[in-house]
C-alpha positions as a LaTeX table, in Angstrom:
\begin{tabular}{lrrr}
\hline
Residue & $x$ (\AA) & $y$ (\AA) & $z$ (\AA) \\
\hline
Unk1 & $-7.82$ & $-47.33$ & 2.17 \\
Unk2 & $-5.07$ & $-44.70$ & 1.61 \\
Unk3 & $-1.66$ & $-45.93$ & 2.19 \\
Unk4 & $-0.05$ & $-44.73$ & 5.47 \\
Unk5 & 2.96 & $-42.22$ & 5.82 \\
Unk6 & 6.24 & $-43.89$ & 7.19 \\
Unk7 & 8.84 & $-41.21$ & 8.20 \\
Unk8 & 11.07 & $-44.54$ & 9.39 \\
Unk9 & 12.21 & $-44.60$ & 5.72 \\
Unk10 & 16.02 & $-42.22$ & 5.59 \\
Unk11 & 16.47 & $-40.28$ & 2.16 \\
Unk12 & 19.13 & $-41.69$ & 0.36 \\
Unk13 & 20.08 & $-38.21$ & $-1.08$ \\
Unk14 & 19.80 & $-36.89$ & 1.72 \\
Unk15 & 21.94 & $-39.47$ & 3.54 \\
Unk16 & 24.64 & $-39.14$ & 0.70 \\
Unk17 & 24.89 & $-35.27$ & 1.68 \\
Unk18 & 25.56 & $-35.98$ & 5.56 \\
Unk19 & 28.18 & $-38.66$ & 4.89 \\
Unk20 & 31.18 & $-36.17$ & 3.72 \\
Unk21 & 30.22 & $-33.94$ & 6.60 \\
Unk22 & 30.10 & $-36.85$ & 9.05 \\
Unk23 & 33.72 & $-37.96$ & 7.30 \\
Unk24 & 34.89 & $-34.35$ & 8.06 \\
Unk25 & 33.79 & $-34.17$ & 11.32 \\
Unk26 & 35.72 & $-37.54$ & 12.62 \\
Unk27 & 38.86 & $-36.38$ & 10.81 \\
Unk28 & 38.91 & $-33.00$ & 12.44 \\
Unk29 & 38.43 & $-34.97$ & 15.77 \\
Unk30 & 41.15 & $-37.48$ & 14.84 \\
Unk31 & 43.40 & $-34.83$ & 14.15 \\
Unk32 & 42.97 & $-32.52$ & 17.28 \\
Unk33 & 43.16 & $-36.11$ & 19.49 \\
Unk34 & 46.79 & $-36.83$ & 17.25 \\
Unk35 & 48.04 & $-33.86$ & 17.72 \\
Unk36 & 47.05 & $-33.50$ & 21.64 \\
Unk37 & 48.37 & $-37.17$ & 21.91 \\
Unk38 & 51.75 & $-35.67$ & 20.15 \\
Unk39 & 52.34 & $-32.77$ & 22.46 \\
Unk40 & 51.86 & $-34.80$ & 25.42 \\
Unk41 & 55.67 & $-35.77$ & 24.85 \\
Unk42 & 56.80 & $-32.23$ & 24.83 \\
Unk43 & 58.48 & $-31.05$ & 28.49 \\
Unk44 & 56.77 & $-28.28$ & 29.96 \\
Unk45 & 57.44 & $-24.66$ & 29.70 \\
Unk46 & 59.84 & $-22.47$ & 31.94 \\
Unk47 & 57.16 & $-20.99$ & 33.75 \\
Unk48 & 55.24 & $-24.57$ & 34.65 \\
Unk49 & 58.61 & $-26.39$ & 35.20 \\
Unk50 & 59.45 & $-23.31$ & 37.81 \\
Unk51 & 56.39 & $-23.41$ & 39.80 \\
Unk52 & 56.47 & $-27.20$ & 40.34 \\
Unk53 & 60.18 & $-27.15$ & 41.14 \\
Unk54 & 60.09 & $-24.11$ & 43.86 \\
Unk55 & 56.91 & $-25.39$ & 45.16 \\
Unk56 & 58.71 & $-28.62$ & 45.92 \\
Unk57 & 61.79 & $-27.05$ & 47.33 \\
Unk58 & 59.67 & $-25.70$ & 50.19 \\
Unk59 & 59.00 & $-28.97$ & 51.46 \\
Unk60 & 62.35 & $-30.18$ & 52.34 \\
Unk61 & 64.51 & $-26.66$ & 52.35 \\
Unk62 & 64.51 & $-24.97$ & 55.32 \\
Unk63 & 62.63 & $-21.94$ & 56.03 \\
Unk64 & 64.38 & $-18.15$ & 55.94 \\
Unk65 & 63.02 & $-15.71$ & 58.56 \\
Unk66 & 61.62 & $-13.43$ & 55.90 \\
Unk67 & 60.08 & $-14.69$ & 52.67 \\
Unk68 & 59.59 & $-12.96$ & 49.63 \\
Unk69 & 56.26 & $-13.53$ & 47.58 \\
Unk70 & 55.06 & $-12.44$ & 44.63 \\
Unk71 & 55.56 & $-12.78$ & 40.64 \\
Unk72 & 58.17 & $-12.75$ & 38.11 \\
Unk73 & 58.47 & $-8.51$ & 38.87 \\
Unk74 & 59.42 & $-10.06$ & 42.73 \\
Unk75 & 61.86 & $-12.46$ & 41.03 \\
Unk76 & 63.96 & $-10.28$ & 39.96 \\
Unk77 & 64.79 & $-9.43$ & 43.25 \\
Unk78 & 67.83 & $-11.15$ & 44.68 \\
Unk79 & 67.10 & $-12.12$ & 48.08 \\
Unk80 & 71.31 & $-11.90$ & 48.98 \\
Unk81 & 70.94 & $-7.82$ & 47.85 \\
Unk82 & 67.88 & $-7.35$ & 50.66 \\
Unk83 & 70.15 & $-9.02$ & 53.14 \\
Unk84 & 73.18 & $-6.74$ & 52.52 \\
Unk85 & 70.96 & $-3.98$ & 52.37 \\
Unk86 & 69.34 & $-4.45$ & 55.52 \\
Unk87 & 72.68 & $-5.68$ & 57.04 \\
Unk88 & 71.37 & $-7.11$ & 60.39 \\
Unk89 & 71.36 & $-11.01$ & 59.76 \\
Unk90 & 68.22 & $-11.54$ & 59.02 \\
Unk91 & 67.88 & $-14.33$ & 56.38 \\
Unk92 & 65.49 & $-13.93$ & 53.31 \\
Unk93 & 63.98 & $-16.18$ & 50.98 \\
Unk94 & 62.64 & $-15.75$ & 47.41 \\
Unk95 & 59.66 & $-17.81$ & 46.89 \\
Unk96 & 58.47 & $-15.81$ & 43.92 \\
Unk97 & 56.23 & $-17.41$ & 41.35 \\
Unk98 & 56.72 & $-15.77$ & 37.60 \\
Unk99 & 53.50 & $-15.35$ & 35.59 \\
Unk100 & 51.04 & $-15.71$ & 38.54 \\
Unk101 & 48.87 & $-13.51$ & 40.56 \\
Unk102 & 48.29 & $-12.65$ & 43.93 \\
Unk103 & 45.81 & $-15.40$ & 44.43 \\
Unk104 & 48.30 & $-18.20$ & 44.63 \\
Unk105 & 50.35 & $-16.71$ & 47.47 \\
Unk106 & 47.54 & $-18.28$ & 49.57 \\
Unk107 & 48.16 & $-21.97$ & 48.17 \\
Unk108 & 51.81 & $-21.62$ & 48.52 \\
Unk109 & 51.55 & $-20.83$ & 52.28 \\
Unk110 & 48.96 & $-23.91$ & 52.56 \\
Unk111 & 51.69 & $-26.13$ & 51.12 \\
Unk112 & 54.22 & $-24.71$ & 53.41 \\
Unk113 & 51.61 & $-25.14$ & 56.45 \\
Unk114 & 51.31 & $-28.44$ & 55.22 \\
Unk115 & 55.12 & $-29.39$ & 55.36 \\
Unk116 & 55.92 & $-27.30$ & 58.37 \\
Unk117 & 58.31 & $-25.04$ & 56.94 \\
Unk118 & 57.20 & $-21.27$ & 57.66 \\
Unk119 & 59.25 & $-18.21$ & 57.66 \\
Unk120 & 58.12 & $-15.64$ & 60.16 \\
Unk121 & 57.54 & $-12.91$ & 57.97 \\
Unk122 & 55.94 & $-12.69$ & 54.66 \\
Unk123 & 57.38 & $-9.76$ & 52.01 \\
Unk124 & 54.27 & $-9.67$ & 49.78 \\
Unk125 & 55.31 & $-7.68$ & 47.00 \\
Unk126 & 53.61 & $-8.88$ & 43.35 \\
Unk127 & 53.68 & $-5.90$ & 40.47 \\
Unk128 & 50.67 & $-3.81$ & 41.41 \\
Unk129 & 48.90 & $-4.48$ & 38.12 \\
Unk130 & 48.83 & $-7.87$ & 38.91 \\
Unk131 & 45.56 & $-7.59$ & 41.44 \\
Unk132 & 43.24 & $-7.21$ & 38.34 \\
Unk133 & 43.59 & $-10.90$ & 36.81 \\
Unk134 & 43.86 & $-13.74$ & 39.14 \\
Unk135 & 44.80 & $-15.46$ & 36.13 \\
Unk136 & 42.58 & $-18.38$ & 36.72 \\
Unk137 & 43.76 & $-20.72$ & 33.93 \\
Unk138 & 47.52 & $-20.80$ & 34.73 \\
Unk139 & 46.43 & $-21.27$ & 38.37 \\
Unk140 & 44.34 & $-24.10$ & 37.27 \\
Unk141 & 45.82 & $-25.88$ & 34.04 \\
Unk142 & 49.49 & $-25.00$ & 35.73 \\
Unk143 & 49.96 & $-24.87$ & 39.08 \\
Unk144 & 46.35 & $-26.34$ & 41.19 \\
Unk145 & 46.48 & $-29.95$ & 42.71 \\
Unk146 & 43.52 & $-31.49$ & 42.36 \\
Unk147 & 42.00 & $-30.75$ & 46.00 \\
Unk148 & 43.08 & $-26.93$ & 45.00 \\
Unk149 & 41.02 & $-26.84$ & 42.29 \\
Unk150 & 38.31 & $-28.55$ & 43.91 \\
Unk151 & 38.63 & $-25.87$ & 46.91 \\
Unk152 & 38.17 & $-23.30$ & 43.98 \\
Unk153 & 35.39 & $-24.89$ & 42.55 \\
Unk154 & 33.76 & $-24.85$ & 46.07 \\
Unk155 & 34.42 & $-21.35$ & 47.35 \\
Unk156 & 33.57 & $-19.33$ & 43.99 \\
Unk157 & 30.62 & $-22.05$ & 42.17 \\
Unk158 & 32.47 & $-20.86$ & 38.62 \\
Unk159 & 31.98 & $-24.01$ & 36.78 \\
Unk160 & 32.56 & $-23.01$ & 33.26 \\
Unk161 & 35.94 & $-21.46$ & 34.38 \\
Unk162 & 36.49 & $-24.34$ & 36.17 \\
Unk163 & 36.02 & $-26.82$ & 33.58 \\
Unk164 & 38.02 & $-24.28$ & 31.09 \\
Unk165 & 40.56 & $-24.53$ & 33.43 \\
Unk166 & 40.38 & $-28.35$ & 33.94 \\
Unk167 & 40.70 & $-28.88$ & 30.56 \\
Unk168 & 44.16 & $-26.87$ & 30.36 \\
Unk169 & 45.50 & $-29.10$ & 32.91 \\
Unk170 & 45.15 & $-32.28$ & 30.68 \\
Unk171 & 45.47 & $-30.55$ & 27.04 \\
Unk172 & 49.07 & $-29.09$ & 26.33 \\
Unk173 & 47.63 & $-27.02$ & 23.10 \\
Unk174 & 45.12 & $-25.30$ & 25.65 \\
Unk175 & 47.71 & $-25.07$ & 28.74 \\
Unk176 & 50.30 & $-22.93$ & 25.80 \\
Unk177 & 47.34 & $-22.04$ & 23.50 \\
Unk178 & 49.35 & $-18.00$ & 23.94 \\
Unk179 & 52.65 & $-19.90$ & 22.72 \\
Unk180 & 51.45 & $-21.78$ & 20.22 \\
Unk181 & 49.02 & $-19.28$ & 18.76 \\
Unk182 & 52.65 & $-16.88$ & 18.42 \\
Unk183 & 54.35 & $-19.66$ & 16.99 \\
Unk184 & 51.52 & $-20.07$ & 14.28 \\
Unk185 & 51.07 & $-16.51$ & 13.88 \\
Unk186 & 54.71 & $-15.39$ & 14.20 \\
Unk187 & 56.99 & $-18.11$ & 13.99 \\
Unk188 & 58.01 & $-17.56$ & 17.47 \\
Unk189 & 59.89 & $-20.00$ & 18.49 \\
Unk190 & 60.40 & $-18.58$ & 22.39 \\
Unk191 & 58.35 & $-21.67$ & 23.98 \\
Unk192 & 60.67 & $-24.01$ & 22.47 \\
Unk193 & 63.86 & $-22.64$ & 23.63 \\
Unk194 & 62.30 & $-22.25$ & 27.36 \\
Unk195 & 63.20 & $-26.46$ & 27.60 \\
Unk196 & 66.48 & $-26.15$ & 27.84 \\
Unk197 & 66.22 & $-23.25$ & 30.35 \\
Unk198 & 67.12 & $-24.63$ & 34.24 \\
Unk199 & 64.93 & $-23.74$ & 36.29 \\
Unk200 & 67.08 & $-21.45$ & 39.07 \\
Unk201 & 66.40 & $-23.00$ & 42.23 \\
Unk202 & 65.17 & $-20.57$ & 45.66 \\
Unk203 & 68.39 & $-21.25$ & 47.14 \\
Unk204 & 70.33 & $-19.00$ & 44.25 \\
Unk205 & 68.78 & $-16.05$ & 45.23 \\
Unk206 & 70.47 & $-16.03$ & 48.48 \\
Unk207 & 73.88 & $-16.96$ & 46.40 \\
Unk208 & 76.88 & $-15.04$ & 47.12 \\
Unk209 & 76.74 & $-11.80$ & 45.69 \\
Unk210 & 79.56 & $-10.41$ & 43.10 \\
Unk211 & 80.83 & $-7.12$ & 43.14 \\
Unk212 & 78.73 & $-6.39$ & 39.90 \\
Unk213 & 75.54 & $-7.15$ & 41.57 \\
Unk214 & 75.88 & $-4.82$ & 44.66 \\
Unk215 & 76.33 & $-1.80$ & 42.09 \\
Unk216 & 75.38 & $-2.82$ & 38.36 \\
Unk217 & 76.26 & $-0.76$ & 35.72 \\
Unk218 & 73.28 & 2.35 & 35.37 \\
Unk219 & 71.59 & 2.67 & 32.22 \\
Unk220 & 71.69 & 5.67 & 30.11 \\
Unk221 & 68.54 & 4.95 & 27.90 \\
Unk222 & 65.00 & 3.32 & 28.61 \\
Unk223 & 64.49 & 0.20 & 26.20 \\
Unk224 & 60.89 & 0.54 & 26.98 \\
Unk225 & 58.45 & 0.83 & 23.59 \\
Unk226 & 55.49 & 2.72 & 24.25 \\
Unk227 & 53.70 & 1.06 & 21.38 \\
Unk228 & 54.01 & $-2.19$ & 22.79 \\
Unk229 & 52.23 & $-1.86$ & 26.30 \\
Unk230 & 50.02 & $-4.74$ & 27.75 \\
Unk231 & 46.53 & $-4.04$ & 27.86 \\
Unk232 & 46.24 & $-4.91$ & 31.41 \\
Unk233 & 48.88 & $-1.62$ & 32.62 \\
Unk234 & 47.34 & 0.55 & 30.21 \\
Unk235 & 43.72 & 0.23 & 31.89 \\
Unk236 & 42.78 & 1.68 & 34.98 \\
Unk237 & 44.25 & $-0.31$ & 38.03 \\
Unk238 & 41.56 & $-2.72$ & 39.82 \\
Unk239 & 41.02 & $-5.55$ & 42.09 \\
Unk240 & 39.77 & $-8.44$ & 41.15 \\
Unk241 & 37.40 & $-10.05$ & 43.51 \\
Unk242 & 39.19 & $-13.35$ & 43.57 \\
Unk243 & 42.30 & $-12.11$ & 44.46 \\
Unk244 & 40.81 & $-9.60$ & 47.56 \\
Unk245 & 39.30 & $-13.18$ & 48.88 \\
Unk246 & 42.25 & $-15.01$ & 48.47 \\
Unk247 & 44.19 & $-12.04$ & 50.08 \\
Unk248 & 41.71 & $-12.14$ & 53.22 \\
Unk249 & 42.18 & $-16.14$ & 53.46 \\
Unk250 & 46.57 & $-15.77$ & 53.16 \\
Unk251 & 46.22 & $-13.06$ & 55.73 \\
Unk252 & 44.27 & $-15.09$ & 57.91 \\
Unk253 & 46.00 & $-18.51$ & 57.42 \\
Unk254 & 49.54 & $-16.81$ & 58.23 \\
Unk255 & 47.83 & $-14.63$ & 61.40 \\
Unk256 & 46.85 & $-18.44$ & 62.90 \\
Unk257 & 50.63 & $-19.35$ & 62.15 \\
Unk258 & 51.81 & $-16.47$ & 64.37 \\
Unk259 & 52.95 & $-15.05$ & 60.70 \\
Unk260 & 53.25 & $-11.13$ & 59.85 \\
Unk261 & 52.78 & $-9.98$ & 56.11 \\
Unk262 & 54.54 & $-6.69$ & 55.04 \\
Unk263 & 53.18 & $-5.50$ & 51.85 \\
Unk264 & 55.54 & $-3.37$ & 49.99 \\
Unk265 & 54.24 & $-2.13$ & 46.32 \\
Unk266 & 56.71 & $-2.35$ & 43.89 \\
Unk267 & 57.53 & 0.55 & 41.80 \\
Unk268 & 56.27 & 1.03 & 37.98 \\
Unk269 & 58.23 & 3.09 & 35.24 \\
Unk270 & 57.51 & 6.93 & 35.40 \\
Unk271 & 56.24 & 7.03 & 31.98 \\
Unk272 & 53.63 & 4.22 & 33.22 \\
Unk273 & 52.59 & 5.55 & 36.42 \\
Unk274 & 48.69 & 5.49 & 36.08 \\
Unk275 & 48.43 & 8.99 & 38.29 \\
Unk276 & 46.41 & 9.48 & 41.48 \\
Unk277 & 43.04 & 9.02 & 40.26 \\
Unk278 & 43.55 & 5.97 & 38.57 \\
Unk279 & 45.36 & 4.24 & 41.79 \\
Unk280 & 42.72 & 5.53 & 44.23 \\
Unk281 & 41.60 & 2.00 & 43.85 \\
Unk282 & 44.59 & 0.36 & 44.79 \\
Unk283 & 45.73 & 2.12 & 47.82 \\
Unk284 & 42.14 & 2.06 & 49.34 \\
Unk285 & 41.99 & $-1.44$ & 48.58 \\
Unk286 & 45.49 & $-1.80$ & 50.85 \\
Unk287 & 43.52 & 0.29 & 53.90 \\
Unk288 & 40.95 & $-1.96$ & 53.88 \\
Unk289 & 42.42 & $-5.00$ & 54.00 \\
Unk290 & 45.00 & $-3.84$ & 56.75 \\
Unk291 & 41.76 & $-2.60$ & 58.77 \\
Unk292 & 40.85 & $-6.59$ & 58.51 \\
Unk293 & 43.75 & $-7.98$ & 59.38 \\
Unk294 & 46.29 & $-7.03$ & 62.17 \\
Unk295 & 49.07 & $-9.25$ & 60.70 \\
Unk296 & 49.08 & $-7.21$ & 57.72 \\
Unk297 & 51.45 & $-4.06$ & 57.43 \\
Unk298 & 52.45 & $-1.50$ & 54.99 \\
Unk299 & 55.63 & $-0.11$ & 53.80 \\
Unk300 & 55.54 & 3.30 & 51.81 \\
Unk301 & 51.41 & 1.85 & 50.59 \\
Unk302 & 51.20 & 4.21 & 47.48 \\
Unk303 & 52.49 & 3.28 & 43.87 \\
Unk304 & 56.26 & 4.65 & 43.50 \\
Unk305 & 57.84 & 5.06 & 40.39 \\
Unk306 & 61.70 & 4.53 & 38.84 \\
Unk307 & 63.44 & 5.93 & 35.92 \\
Unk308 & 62.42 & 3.46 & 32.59 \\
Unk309 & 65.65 & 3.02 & 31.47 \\
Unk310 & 65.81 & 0.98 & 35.44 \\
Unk311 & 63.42 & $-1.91$ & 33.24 \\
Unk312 & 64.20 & $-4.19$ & 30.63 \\
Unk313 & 59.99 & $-4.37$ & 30.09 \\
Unk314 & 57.34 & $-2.77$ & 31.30 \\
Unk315 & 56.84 & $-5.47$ & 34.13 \\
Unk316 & 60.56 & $-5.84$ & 34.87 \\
Unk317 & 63.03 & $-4.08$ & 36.70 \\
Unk318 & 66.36 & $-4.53$ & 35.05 \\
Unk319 & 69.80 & $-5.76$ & 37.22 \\
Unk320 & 69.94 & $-1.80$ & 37.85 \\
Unk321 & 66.78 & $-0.97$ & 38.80 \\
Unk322 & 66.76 & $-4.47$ & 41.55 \\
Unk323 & 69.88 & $-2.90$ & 42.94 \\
Unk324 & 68.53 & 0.37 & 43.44 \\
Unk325 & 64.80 & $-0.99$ & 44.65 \\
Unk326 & 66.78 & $-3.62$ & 47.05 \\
Unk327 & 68.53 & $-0.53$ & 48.20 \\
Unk328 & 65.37 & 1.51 & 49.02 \\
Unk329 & 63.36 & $-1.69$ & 50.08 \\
Unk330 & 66.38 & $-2.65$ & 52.54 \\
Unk331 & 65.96 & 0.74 & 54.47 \\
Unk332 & 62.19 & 0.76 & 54.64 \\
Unk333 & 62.56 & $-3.19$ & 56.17 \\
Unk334 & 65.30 & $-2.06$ & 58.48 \\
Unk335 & 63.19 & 0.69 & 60.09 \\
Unk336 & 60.17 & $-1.76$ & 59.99 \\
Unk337 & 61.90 & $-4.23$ & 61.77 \\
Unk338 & 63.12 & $-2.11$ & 64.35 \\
Unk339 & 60.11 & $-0.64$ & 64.74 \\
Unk340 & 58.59 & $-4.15$ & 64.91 \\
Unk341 & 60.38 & $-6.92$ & 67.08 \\
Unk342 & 59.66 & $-10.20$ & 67.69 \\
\hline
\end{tabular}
């Protein structure tokens, strides 16, 4: 009788070559879970700290009349300069987020439905580049409570992006993987210096206003590199599908709070003005959505432009170019409101 086979039997050498890469394996893991574990201790960025802090001052300041919305392009509008522009007592608020899209304008009003404070107009006026990324991991790993991400997770069935951005939410080298991967890379040390920043509260933008603010100093030359421009405003302006839902369920949510939503576009530097043809998208995208929605007005709909030495980047208007878009904003709202009573 021939012996049988028995594969139950490991191979030593062959069990002597897996151990080192079993060894290496657990000590990468241990690594990444010290590291995480380290981190955890760290405070949270400027941008994180900011929309947890104005997202909780809307549930015990009260409401302005007007509100602005929008990103950190709409926070560099002071709120005071609209009033003194439009010069009729209306109050305005600026509940700008910075480094957030369109999409969480819609979670921001649920909040506000939720505590009761609503303005009675909404100024929806993010950078017009903004509609093409809803930016889906800083709304989940940075901003989304749990139900909100689980309201995500129900309306769009994304899972992997889901989980992707679950995981940012609990891992702090994910959630600033863009800071960290500069500070590797670069030595940049930017993140770092963001925890001593205070985070400026809503009420400041309706501060008193000096005498340097209502006419800043103009500048004489544009700062602006042209061989540093972000992908995303070199590209052909879209919409992202996310944000045009998200857009139909704010519009709808403020129309069932007797709310009105004036969209004004902000302006973009001349030299980065994508032309006609390239913003056919965007200002048919704005005629469609007010042809849904009879809450939802328009203020001068196309893509305007400003000088680029009125920017201090191409996404931000500098102290100059606020004054002088306050200025111009102010005069379109005054007609608009006349035009428009309560």
């Amino acid at each position: 009788m021939e012996p049988s086979l028995s594969t139950s039997h490991s191979d030593p050498a062959q069990d002597a070559a897996q151990q080192p890469r079993l060894t290496a394996v657990w000590l990468f893991i241990i690594g990444v879970l010290t590291i995480e574990t380290a981190l955890q201790f760290l405070p949270e960025g400027f941008m994180t700290r900011t929309l947890v802090h104005r997202t909780e001052e809307m549930r015990y300041l009260p409401p302005t009349e007007i509100q602005l919305m929008g990103d950190s392009a709409t926070s560099a509008i002071r709120a005071g300069l609209l009033e003194h522009a439009i010069g009729t007592g209306h109050t305005i608020g600026n509940y700008s987020l910075p480094g957030t899209a369109p999409m969480f304008s819609y979670f921001v009003l649920r909040r506000q439905v939720a505590a009761e404070k609503l303005p009675k107009t909404i100024i929806l006026a993010p950078n017009p580049f903004t509609w093409g990324d809803p930016m889906l991991d800083r709304f989940l790993g940075r901003f989304a409570t749990p139900a909100e991400s689980l309201e995500f997770l129900r309306d769009q069935r994304n899972l992997g992006t889901w989980l992707y951005g679950s995981l940012c939410k609990i891992s702090y080298t994910l959630r600033y993987r863009e800071e960290l991967y500069k500070l590797v890379t670069d030595g940049d040390l930017s993140h770092f210096a963001t925890f001593e920043r205070p985070v400026s509260s809503v009420q400041n933008t309706r501060a008193k206003i000096t005498p340097a603010e209502l006419r800043p100093a103009e500048p004489k030359k544009s700062v602006l590199d042209p061989g540093n421009i972000p992908p995303l405003i070199r590209s052909p302006m879209r919409i992202h599908p996310y944000n045009e839902y998200y857009l139909d369920k704010l519009c709808a949510l403020a129309g069932a709070n007797g709310i009105r939503i004036v969209w004004i576009t902000l302006p973009v530097p001349e030299s980065l003005h994508p032309g006609e043809a390239r913003t056919a998208t965007y200002t048919s995208f704005i005629e469609r959505m007010k042809s849904r929605h009879s809450n939802l007005f328009t203020i001068a709909p196309g893509v305007p432009t400003m000088p680029d030495a009125y920017y201090s980047d191409p996404w931000h208007m500098n102290p100059f170019g606020a004054w002088v878009f306050s200025e111009r904003a102010g005069s379109q709202l005054t007609e608009w409101l006349r035009a428009n009573p309560r």
